[in-house]
C-alpha positions as CSV (number, residue, x, y, z in Angstrom):
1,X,-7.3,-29.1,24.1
2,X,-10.3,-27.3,22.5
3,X,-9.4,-24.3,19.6
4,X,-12.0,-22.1,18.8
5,X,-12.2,-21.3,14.9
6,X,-14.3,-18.6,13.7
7,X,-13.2,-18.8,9.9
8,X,-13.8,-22.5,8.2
9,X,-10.6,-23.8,6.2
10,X,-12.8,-26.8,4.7
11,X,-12.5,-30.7,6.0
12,X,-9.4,-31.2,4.5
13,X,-7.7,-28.5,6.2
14,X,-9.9,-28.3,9.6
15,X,-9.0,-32.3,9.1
16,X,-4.8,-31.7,9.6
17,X,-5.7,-29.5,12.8
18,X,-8.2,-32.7,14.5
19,X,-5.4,-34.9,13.5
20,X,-2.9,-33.3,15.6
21,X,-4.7,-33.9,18.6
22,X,-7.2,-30.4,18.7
23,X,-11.2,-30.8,19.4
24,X,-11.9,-27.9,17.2
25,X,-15.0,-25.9,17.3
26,X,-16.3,-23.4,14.5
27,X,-18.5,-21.1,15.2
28,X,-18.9,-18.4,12.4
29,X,-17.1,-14.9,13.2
30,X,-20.8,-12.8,13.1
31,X,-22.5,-15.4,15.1
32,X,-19.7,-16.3,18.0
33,X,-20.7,-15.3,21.7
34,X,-20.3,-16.7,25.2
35,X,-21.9,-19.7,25.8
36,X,-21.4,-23.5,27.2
37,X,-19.5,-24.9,24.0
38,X,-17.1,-21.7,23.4
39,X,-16.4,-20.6,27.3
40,X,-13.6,-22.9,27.8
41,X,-11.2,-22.8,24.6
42,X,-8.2,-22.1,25.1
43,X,-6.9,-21.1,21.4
44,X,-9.1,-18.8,19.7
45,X,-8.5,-18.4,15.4
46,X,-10.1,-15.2,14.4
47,X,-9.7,-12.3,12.8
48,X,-12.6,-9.6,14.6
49,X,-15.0,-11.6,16.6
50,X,-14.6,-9.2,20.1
51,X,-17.7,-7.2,19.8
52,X,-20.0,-10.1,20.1
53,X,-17.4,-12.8,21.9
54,X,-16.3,-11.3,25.5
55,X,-13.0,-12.9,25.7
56,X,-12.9,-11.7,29.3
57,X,-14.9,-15.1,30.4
58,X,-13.1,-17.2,28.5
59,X,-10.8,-18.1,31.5
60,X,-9.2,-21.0,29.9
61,X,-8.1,-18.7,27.0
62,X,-4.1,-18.7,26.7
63,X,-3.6,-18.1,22.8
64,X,-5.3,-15.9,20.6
65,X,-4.1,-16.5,16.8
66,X,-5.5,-13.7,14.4
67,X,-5.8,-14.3,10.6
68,X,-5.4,-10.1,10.3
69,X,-1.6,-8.5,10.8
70,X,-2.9,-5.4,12.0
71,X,-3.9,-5.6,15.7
72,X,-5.9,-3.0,16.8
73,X,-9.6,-4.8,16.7
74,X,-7.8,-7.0,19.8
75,X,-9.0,-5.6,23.2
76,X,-5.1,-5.2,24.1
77,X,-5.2,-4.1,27.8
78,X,-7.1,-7.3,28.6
79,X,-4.9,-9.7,27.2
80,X,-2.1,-8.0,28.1
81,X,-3.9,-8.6,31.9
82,X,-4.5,-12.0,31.4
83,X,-1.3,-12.9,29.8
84,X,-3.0,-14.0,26.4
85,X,-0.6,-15.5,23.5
86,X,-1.4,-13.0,20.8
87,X,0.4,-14.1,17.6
88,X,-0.6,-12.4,13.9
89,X,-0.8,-13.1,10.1
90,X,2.5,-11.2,9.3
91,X,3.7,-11.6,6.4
92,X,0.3,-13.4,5.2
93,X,-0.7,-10.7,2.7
94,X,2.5,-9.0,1.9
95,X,2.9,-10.9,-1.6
96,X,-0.1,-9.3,-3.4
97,X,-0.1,-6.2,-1.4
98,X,3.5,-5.8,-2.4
99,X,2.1,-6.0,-5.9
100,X,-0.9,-3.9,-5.5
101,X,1.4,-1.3,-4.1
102,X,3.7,-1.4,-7.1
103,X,0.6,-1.7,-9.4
104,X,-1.1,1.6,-8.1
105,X,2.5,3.9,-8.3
106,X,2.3,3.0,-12.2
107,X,-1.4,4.0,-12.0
108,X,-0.7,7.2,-10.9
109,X,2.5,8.1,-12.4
110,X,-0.1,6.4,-16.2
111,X,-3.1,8.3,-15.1
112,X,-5.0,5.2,-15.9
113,X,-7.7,6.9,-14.2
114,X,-8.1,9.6,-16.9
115,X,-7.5,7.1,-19.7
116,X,-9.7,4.8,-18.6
117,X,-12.5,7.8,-18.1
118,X,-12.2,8.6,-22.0
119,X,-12.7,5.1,-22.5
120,X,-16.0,5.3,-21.1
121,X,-16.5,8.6,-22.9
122,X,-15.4,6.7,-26.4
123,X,-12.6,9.6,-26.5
124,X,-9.7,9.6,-28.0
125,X,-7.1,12.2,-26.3
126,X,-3.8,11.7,-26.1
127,X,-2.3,12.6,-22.7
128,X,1.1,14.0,-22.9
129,X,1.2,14.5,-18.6
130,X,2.5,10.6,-18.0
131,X,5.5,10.2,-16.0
132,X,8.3,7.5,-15.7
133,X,8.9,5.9,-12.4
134,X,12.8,5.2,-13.9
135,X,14.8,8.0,-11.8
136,X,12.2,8.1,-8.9
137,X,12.7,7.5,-5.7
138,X,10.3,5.7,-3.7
139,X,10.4,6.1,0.5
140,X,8.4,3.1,2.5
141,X,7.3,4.7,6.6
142,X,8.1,1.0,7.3
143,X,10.0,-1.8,6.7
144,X,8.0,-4.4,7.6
145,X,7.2,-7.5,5.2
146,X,4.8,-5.6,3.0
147,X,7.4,-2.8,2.0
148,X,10.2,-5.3,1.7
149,X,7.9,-7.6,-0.6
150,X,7.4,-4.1,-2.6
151,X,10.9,-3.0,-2.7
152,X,11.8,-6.6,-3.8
153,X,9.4,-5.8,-6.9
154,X,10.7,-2.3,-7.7
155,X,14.1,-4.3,-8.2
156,X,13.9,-4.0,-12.0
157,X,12.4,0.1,-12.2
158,X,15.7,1.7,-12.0
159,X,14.3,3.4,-9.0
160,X,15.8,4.7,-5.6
161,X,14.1,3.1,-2.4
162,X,14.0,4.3,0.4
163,X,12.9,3.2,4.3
164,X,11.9,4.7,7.4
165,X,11.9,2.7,10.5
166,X,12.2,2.8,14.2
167,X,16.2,2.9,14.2
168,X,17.2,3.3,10.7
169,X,18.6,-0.1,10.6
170,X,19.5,-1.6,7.0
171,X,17.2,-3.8,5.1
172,X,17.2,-5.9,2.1
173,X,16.3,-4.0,-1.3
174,X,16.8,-0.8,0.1
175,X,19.2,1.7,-1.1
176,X,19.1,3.3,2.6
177,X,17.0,3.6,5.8
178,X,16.3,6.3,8.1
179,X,15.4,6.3,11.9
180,X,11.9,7.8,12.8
181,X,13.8,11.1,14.4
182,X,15.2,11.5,10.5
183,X,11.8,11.5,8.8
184,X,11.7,15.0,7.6
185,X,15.2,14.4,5.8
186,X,13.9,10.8,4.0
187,X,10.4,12.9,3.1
188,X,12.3,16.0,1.2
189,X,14.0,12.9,-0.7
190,X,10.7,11.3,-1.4
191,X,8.5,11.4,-5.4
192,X,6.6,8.5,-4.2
193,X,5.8,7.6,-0.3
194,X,4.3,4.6,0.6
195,X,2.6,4.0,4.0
196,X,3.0,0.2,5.8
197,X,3.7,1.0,8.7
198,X,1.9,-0.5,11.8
199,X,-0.7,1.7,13.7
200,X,-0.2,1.8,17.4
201,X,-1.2,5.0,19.6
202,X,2.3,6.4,18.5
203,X,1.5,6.5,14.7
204,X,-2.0,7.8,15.0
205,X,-1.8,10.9,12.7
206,X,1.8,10.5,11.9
207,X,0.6,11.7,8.8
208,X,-0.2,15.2,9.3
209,X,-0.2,18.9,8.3
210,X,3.4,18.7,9.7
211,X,4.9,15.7,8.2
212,X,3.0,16.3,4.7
213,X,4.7,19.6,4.7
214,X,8.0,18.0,4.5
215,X,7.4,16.3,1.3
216,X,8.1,17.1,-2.2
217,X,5.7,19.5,-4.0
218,X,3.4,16.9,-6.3
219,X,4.4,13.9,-4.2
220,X,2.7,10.5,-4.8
221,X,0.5,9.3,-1.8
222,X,-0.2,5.7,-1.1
223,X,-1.6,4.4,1.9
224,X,-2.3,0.1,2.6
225,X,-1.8,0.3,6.6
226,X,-4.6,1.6,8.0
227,X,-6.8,4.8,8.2
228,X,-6.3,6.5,11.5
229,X,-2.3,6.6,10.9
230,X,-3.6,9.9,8.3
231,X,-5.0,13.0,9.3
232,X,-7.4,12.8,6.4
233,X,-8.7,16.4,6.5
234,X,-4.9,17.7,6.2
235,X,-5.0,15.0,3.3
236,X,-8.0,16.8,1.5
237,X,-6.0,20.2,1.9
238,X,-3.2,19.0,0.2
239,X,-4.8,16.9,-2.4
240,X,-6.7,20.5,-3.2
241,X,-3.4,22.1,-3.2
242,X,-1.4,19.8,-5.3
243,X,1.1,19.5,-2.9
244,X,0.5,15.9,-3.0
245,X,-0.7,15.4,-6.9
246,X,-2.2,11.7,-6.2
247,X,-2.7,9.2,-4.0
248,X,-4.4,5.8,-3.8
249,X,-5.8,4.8,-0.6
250,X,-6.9,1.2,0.3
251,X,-7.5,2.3,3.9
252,X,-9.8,5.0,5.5
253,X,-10.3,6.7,9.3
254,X,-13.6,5.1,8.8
255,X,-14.7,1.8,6.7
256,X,-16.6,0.9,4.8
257,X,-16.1,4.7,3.6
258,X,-18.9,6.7,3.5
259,X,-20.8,7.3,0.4
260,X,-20.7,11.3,1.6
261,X,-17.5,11.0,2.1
262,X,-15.4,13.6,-0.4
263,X,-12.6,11.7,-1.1
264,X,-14.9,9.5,-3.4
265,X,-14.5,12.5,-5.8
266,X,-11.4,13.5,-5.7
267,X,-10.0,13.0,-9.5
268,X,-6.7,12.3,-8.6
269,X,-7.4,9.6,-5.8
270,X,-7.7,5.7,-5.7
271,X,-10.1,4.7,-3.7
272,X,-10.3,0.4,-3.1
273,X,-12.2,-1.0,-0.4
274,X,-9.3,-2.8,1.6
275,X,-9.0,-5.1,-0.8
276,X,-4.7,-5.1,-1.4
277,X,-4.4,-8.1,0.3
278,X,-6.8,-10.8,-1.2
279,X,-5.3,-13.1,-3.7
280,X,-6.1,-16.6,-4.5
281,X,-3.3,-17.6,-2.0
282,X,-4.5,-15.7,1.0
283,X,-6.1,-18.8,2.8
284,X,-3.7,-21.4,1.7
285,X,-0.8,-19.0,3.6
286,X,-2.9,-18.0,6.5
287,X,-3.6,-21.5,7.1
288,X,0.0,-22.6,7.2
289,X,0.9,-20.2,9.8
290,X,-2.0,-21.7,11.5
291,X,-1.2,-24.9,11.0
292,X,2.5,-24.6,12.2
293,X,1.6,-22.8,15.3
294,X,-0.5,-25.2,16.4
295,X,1.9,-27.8,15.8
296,X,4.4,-25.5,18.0
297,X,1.6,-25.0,20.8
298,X,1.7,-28.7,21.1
299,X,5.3,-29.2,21.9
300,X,5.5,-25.6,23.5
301,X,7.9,-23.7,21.3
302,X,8.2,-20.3,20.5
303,X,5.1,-19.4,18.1
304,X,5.6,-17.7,14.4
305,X,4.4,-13.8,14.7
306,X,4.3,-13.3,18.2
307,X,3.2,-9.6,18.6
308,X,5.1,-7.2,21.5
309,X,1.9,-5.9,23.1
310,X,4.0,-3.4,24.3
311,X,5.5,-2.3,20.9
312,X,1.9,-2.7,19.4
313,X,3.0,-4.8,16.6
């Protein structure tokens, strides 16, 4: 049973996946395409190989395991054609982003940014504008891994946490949840709103003119899902405004961002280039999800992270 690998876990680990009975072939992600060698896999590990590889003659192809959580680099209508396995990395990342997320509130609430600008400028000016995020309450647009990993970490902030999810059903660490219908009445309760939910063609923009409206006046903005779920002009407005006094984004409509791009130089944004989720554990947890998927494929159980094609995540 041939697995395609386009991301090398080094002998030891490639080693674990030959021993259970795999012939593996890697084939680096920019350099993967059609040809005699990769045409007749049937598992593909990957994270965004589809502009070069055209799954679409890979007729052997039955599983499709990506190292990514988000989905939307997979060409979905084909696999959903073809019946394609497509399982995810959920829950892969949501350790460090969880503390990035935290990390980044404290930033803004610190203005770190400002005090680490006067010390480049070698100026000392005390800045009597810090707030406390003791009292605050903190609303997640999804409970997924990442937000619960988050709220988990808030534990000890004395804060109120709040969730937003597709039925308002109860999660651990959260003080209460709201259905998606409620989301006006969990964003008037909001200092601090944190975006992790998944995109899908129904959250495209859920972050609007309309929905930003609903939020406190100098709400906290920060965003580790993905780009497209924000309407980043109606973002700009609001930064300009105040209406939403900071935000740190590790996610853009577009990436890389820009260099034109104006939210470089906005003084009360955090801009990181997608880089929440890397840690020095990132590879060693991807790669037991992998490894324990392939050991299910073998004996044809139900695979870890199966994604609802229909659902979008």
């Amino acid at each position: 049973m041939k697995a395609l690998f386009t991301y090398d876990y080094g002998q030891e680990k490639m080693g674990l996946i030959k021993n259970l009975g795999y012939e593996i072939l890697y084939v680096h992600e920019r350099q993967v395409k059609i040809d005699e060698e990769t045409k007749d896999a049937e598992i593909l590990v990957c994270y965004n190989p589809f502009q070069s590889l055209d799954i679409r003659k890979m007729k052997n192809l039955k599983w499709i395991q990506l190292s990514s959580i988000g989905i939307d680099q997979v060409p979905i209508a084909y696999v959903k054609e073809a019946g394609i396995i497509l399982t995810n990395n959920k829950g892969g990342y949501s350790i460090p982003m969880g503390e990035w997320i935290v990390m980044k509130i404290l930033e803004m609430l610190k203005n770190s940014k400002g005090l680490y600008r006067l010390q480049q400028q070698k100026k000392w000016a005390i800045d009597t504008s810090l707030l406390e995020l003791y009292g605050k309450t903190v609303g997640f647009i999804g409970t997924g891994s990442i937000a619960t990993e988050t709220a988990k970490r808030l534990q000890g902030f004395g804060v109120k946490i709040l969730g937003l999810n597709t039925s308002g059903k109860g999660i651990p660490y959260f003080h209460g949840c709201f259905a998606m219908e409620d989301m006006e009445e969990m964003l008037k309760a909001c200092d601090v709103v944190v975006l992790t939910i998944p995109y899908t063609e129904k959250t495209h923009h859920l972050i609007n003119e309309k929905t930003i409206g609903w939020m406190k006046e100098g709400v906290y903005f920060v965003n580790v899902s993905r780009g497209s779920i924000v309407d980043e002009e109606a973002l700009m407005k609001h930064l300009d405004s105040g209406k939403i006094k900071g935000a740190a984004l590790d996610v853009f409509a577009e990436e890389p961002l820009p260099a034109s791009h104006p939210l470089w130089d906005y003084e009360n944004v955090i801009v990181t280039p997608h880089n929440s989720w890397i840690s020095e554990m990132r590879n060693e947890r991807r790669f037991e999800t992998i490894l324990e998927n392939m050991k299910r494929y073998l004996k044809g159980e139900t695979l870890l992270n199966v994604v609802d094609l229909h659902k979008g995540y």
